[in-house]
C-alpha positions in Angstrom: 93.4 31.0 6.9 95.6 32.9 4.0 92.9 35.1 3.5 92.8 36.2 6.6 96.0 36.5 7.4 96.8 38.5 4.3 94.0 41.3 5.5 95.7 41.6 8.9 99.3 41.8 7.7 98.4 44.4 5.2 96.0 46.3 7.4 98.7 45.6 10.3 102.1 45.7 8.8 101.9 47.5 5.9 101.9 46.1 1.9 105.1 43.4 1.7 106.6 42.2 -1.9 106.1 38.9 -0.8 102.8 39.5 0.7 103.3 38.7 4.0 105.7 40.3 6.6 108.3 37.8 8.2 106.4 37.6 11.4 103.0 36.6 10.0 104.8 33.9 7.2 106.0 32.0 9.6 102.8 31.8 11.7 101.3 30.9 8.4 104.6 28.2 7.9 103.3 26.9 11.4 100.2 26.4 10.7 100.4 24.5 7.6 102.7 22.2 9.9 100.3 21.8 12.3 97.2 20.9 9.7 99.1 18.8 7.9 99.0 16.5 11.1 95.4 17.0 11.7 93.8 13.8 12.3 90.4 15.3 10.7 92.6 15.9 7.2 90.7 17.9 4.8 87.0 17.7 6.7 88.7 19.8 9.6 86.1 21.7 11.4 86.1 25.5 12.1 88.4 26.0 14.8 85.9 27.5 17.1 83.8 23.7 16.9 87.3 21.5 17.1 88.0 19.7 19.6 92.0 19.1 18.8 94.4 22.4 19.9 96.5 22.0 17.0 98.9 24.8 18.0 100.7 25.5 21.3 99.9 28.8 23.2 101.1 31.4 21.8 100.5 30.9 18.6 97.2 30.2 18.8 96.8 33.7 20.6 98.6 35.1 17.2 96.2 33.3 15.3 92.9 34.0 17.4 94.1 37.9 17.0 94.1 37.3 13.1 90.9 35.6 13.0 89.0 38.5 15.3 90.7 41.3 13.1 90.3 39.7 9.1 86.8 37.6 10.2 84.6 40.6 9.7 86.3 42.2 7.2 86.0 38.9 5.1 82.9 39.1 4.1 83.3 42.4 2.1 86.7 41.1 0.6 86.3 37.7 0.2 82.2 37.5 0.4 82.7 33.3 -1.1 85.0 32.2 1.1 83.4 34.0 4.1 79.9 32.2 3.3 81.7 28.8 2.8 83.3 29.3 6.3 80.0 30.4 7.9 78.6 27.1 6.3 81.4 25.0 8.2 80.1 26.2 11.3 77.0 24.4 11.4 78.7 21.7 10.1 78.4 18.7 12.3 81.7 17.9 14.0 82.5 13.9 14.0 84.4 12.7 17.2 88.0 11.9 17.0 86.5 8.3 18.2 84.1 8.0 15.4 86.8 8.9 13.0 89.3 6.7 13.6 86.6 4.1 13.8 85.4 4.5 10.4 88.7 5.0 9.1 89.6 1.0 10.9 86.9 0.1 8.9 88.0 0.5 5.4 
């Protein structure tokens, strides 16, 4: 997600010292917030395959925007990361019901 919201704020809003403009850090600020509560943790699915709306309305119509802008363009600056993220799309996505269970189990 940092990838591809450094492409769209510098293709967007123009080069910042700090890398991001004001507007698009604190959509990133919120969305580290919001996956830090993530009851999948660190196997989180693509967004596209999840089942839990992590982030309220409107800014998960900022963050759709940055995703349809920086997703193509990913794979010709960040080829890697764009083939990983591909990959977690035909990952299997575990129920929220099957997680928890397994997670009771330990």
């Amino acid at each position: 997600m940092v990838c591809m919201t450094t492409i769209y704020c510098a293709d967007r809003h123009g080069r910042h010292i700090s890398g991001l403009c004001h507007r698009c850090a604190g959509l990133m600020s919120y969305a580290e917030k919001r996956l830090l509560k993530c009851p999948y943790g660190q196997s989180k699915p693509t967004c596209a395959k999840c089942p839990v709306h992590c982030y309220k309305k409107q800014p998960r119509e900022s963050i759709r925007q940055v995703m349809r802008y920086a997703g193509p363009r990913m794979v010709w600056r960040h080829p890697w990361r764009a083939l990983v993220h591909k990959a977690d799309n035909w990952r299997r996505v575990v129920a929220l019901r099957e997680l928890r269970d397994s997670r009771n189990r330990k």
